[in-house]
C-alpha atoms as one frame of an Amber mdcrd trajectory, in Angstrom:
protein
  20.158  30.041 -13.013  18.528  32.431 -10.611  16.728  30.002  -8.401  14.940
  26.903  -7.988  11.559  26.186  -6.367  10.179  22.340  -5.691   7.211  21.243
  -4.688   7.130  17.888  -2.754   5.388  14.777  -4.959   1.815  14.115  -3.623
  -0.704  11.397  -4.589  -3.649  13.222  -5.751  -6.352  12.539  -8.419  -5.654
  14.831 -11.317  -9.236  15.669 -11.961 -10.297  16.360 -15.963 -10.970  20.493
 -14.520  -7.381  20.980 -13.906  -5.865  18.364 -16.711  -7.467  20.240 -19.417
  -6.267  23.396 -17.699  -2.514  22.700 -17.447  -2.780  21.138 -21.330  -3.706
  24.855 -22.295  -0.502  26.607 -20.549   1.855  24.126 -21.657   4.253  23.796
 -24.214   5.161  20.311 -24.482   3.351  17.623 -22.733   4.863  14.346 -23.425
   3.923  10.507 -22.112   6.061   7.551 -22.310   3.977   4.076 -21.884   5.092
   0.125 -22.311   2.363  -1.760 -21.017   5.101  -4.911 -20.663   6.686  -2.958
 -17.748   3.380  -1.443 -16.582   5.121   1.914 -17.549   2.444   4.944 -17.858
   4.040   8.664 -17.196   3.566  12.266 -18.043   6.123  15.005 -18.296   5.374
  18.510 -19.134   7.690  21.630 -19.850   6.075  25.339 -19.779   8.320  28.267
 -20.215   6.260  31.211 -18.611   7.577  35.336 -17.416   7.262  35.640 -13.807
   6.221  38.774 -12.139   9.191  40.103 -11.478  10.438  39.996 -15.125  12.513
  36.939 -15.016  11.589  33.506 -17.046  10.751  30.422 -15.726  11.138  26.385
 -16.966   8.164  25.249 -15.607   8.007  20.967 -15.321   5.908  18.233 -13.941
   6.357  14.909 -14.086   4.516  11.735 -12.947   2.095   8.464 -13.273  -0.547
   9.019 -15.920  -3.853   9.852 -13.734  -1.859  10.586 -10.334  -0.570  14.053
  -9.686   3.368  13.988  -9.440   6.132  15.844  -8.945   6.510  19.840  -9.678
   9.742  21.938 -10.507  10.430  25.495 -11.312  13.699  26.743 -12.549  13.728
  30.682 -13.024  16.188  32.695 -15.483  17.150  35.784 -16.038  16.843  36.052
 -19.230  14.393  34.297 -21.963  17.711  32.490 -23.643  18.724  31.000 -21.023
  15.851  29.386 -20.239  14.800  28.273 -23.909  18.648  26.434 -23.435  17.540
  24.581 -20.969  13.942  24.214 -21.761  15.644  22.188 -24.906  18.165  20.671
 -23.063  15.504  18.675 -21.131  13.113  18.454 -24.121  16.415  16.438 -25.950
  16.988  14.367 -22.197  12.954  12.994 -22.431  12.786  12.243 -25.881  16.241
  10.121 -25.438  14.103   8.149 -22.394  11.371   7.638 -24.395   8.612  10.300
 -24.298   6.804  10.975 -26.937   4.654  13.782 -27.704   1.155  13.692 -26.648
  -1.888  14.185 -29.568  -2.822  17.051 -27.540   0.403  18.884 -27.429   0.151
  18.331 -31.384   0.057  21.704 -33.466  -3.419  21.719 -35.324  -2.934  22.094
 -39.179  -5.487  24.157 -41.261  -5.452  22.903 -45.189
């Protein structure tokens, strides 16, 4: 891993301008909710070229509705990063997330 950058978690209003936004960019967008344990949260995973011709795991997480926490792990190489865009892919789906209808491929019959 080349480096790391993290943005601090802030309580903001994710308004439906820049929701709709980051569901375009993103390549998995997953929630996990049990209304028992008033459980509602989000986690996303891009994998996105930077400028400088490295490739970066992009990843926010949070409370449905709130904005939450923001990660970005850059690579080297495209590989490396498709490892461990998988490896946390497998870690979510063993928590609980499940993949959103909007993150669902569209199917043309």
């Amino acid at each position: 891993m080349v480096g790391v950058l993290h943005r601090p978690i802030t309580r903001q209003r994710i308004t439906k301008r820049n929701q709709s936004a980051a569901k375009d960019s993103k390549l998995s967008l997953d929630q996990r909710i049990d209304a028992s344990r008033n459980l509602a949260r989000y986690s996303t995973l891009a994998i996105e070229p930077t400028l400088f011709g490295e490739t970066a795991v992009l990843r926010s997480w949070g409370r449905i509705g709130w904005r939450g926490g923001e990660r970005t792990d850059v690579f080297g190489t495209e590989q490396e990063a498709m490892v461990h865009f998988l490896d946390l892919a497998r870690r979510k789906r063993r928590k609980g997330y499940r993949p959103t209808k909007a993150a669902m491929p569209l199917v043309m019959t």
